[in-house]
C-alpha positions in Angstrom: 0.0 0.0 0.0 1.1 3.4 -0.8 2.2 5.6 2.1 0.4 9.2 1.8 2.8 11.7 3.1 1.2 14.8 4.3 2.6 18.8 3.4 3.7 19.3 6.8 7.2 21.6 6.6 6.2 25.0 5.0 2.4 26.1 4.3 1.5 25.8 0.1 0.0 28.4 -1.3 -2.3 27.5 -4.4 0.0 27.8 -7.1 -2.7 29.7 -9.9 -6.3 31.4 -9.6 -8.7 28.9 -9.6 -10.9 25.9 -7.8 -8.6 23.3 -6.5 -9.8 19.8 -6.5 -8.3 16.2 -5.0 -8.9 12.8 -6.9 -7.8 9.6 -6.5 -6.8 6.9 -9.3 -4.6 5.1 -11.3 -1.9 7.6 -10.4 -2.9 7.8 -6.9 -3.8 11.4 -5.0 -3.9 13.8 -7.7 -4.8 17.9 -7.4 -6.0 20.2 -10.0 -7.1 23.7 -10.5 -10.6 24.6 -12.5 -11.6 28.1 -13.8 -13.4 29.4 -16.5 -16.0 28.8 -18.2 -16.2 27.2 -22.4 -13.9 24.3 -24.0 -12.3 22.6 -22.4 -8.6 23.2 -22.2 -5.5 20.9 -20.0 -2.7 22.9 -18.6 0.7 20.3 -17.6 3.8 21.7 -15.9 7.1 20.7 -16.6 9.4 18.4 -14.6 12.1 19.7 -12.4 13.2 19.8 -9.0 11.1 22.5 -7.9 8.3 21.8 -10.5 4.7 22.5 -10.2 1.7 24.2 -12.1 2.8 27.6 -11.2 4.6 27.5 -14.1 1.5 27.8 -16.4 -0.2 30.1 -14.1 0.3 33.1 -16.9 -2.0 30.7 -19.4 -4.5 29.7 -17.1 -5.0 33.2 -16.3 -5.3 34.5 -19.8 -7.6 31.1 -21.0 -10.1 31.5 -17.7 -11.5 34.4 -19.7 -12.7 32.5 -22.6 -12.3 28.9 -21.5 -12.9 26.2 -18.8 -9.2 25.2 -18.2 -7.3 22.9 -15.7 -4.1 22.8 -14.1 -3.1 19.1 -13.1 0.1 18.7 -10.4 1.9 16.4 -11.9 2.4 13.3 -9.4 5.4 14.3 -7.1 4.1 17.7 -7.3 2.4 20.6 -5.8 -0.2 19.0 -3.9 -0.5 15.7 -5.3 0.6 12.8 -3.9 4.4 12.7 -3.3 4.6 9.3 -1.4 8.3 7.2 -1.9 7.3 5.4 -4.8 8.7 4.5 -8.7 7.6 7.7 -10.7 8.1 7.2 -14.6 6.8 7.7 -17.7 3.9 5.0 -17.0 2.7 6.9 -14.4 2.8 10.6 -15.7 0.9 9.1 -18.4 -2.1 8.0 -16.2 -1.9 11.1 -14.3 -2.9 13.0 -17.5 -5.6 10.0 -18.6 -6.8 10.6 -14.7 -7.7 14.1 -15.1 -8.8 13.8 -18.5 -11.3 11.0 -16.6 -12.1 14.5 -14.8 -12.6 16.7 -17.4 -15.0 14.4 -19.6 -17.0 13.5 -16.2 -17.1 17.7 -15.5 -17.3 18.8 -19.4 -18.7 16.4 -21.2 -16.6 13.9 -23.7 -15.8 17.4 -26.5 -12.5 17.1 -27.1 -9.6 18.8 -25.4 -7.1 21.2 -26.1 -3.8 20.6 -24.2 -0.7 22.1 -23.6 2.6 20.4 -21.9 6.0 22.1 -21.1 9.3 20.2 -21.3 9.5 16.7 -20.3 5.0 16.7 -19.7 5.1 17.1 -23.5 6.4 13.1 -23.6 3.6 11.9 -21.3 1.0 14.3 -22.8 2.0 12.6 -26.3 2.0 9.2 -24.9 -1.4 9.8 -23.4 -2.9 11.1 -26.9 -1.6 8.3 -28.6 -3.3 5.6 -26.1 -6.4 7.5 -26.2 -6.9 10.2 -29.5 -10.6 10.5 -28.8 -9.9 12.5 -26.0 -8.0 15.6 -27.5 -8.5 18.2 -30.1 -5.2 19.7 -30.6 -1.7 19.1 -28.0 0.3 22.0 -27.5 4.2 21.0 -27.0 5.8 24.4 -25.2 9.7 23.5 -25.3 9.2 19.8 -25.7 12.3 17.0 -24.7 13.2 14.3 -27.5 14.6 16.9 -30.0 17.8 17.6 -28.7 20.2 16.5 -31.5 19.4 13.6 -34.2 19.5 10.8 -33.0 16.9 8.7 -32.8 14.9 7.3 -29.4 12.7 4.4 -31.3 13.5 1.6 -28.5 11.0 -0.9 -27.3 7.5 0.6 -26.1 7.8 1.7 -22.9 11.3 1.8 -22.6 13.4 4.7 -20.7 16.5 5.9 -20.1 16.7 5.1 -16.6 20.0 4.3 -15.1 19.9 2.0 -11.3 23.1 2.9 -10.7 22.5 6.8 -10.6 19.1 6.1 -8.6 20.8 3.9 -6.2 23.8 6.9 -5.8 21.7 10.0 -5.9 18.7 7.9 -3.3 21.3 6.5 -0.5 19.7 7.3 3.0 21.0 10.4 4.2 22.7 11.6 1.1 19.6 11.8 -0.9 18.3 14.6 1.6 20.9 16.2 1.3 21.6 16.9 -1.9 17.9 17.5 -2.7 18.1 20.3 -0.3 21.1 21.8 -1.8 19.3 21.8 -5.2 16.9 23.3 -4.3 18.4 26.4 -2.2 16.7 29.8 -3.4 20.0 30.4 -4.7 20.4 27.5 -7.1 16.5 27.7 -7.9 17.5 31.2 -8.9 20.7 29.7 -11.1 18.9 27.1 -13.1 15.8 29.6 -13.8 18.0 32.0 -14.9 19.6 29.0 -17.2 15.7 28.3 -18.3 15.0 32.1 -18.9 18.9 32.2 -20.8 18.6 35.5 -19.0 18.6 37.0 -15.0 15.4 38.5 -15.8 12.8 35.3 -14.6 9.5 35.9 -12.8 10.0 35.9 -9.2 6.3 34.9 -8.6 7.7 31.8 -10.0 10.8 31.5 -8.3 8.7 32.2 -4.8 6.6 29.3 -5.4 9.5 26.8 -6.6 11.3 27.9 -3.3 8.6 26.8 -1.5 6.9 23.7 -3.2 10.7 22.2 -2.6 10.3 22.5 1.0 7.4 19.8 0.8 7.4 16.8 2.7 8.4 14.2 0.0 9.4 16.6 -2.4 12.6 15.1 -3.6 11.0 11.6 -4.0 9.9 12.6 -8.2 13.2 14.6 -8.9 15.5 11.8 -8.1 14.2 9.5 -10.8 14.7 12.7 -13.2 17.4 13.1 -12.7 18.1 9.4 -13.4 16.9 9.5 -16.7 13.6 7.3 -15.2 11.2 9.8 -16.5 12.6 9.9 -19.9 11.4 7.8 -22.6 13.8 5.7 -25.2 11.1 5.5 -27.6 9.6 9.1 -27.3 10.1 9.2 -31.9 7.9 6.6 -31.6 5.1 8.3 -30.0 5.4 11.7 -32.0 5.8 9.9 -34.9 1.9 8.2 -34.5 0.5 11.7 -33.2 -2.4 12.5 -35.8 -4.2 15.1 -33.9 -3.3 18.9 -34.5 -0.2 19.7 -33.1 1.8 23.0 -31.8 5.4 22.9 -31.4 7.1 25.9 -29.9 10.7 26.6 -27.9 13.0 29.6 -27.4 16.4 30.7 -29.0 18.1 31.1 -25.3 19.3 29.2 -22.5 20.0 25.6 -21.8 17.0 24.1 -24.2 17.5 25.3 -27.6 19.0 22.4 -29.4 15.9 21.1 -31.4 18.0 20.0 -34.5 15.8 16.4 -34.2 12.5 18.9 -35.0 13.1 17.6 -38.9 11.6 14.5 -37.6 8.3 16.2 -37.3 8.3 19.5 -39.4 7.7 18.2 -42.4 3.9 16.3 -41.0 1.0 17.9 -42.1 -0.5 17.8 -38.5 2.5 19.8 -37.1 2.6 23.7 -36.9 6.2 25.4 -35.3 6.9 28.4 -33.9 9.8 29.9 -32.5 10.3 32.8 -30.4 13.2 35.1 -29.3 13.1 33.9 -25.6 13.7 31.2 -23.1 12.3 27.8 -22.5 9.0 29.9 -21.3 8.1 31.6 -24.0 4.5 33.1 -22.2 6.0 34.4 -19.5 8.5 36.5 -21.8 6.5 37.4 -24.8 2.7 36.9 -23.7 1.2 38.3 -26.1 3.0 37.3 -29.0 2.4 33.8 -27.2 -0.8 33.6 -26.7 -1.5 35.1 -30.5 0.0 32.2 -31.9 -1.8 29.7 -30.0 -5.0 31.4 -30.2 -4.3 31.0 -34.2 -3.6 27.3 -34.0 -6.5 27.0 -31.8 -8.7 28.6 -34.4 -7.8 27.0 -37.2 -5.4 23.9 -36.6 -3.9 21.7 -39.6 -5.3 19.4 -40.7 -5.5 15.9 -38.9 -3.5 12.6 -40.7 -5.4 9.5 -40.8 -5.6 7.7 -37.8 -7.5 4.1 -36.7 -9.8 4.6 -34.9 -9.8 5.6 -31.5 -11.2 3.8 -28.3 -13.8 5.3 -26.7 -11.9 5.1 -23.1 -8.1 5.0 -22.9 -6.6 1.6 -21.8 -6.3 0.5 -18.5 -3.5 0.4 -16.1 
């Protein structure tokens, strides 16, 4: 039986405007954030040490206005469930089917519109491409598995975990300590300013990542990233069967600006790219700009590729 862990060290503020909402499921405890009213949209953090859906809180303010949009915390995250447990691609990818369970059960089964940051852009494709029925258009905002060429098409499921890193970076003791070091406002500061490729990053955001890291269980998700557990080895794979509209955007500065693996996708009818003259968080910098582009897409997407057809509920776990 899973252990539930409670938030005990430092109080959590909600991390955007909006209802908040606890479920249970596949992925275990899981919290969300509702607001708006319209389509349906799904909002999806990145992954980091300090992660958590304040890092979307610009778009689910501007969306609230014109949409019905959620924020999910990631498992490991914000409030949800951060228990001492295996966290990889598998169970990201329920996390997302979880609250799309939501979402249909509060909306209706319309189709959604979602948008993933980073690493959430592999789970949010994995989750389309077990269950298409369930999304309109994905949104990949700086997306992980196009950093040079070469290719990830290794057996489903597959990822790039290494024991031996887990086993170094999780020994009793030094795990805690090194996790608390990482996550020092100072170093949150460093690697957001490596994310932004600037010293100019929101310091809502670095507030809330300085205090989501003092979480009980907060270091129990960011180990296995950083052993290369919640990366997937056959990531082409999925992109390559997307069919569903899809956005691609990233910036020109900082550490995530190698996307010389994006000819495996630019060239699909299904695909739109953008690129814009800013970090890895391209809203926060250029909102407007931002938000003009994917309002575009939104309101008139390429056209879908041929597809089987979809299931009517994703598969089970």
């Amino acid at each position: 039986m899973i252990q539930r862990q409670p938030h005990s060290r430092t109080p959590l503020p909600a991390a955007v405007d909006g209802t908040r909402f606890v479920f249970e499921n596949r992925a275990g405890v899981l919290n969300a954030y509702e607001a708006g009213e319209g389509a349906p949209m799904l909002l999806i953090h990145s992954i980091n040490a300090a992660a958590s859906a304040a890092e979307i809180a610009p778009l689910m303010s501007y969306y609230a206005r014109t949409r019905r949009v959620y924020a999910l915390d990631l498992p490991g995250f914000g409030f949800s469930e951060r228990s001492d447990r295996r966290y990889d691609p598998r169970l990201m990818t329920d996390a997302i089917h979880d609250v799309v369970d939501q979402i249909r059960g509060r909306c209706g089964e319309a189709p959604i519109d979602a948008l993933a940051l980073s690493l959430s852009c592999e789970f949010l494709a994995r989750a389309a491409t077990e269950f298409p029925a369930a999304f309109r258009t994905l949104a990949l905002v700086s997306p992980t598995g196009f950093r040079g060429r070469r290719p990830r098409r290794a057996p489903p499921g597959t990822t790039l975990f290494k024991p031996w890193a887990y086993r170094l970076l999780s020994a009793p003791g030094w795990s805690e300590s090194l996790y608390g070091w990482l996550t020092r406002p100072g170093v949150i500061r460093y690697f957001l300013r490596r994310t932004w490729g600037s010293a100019a990053i929101d310091e809502r955001l670095w507030l809330y990542d300085v205090l989501t890291a003092r979480q009980t269980g907060a270091r129990y998700a960011p180990l296995y990233f950083l052993s290369g557990g919640l990366f997937s080895a056959d990531i082409h794979s999925v992109y390559e069967q997307l069919a569903m509209p899809v956005w691609m955007s990233h910036g020109v500065r900082g550490d995530f600006t190698d996307y010389r693996g994006q000819t495996l996708v630019e060239g699909r009818a299904n695909w739109r790219l953008s690129v814009f003259p800013t970090g890895a968080l391209p809203f926060f910098e250029v909102p407007d700009r931002f938000n003009a582009e994917y309002d575009a897409f939104l309101e008139s997407p390429p056209t879908s590729m041929t597809q089987p057809p979809a299931p009517e509920t994703h598969p089970a776990a």
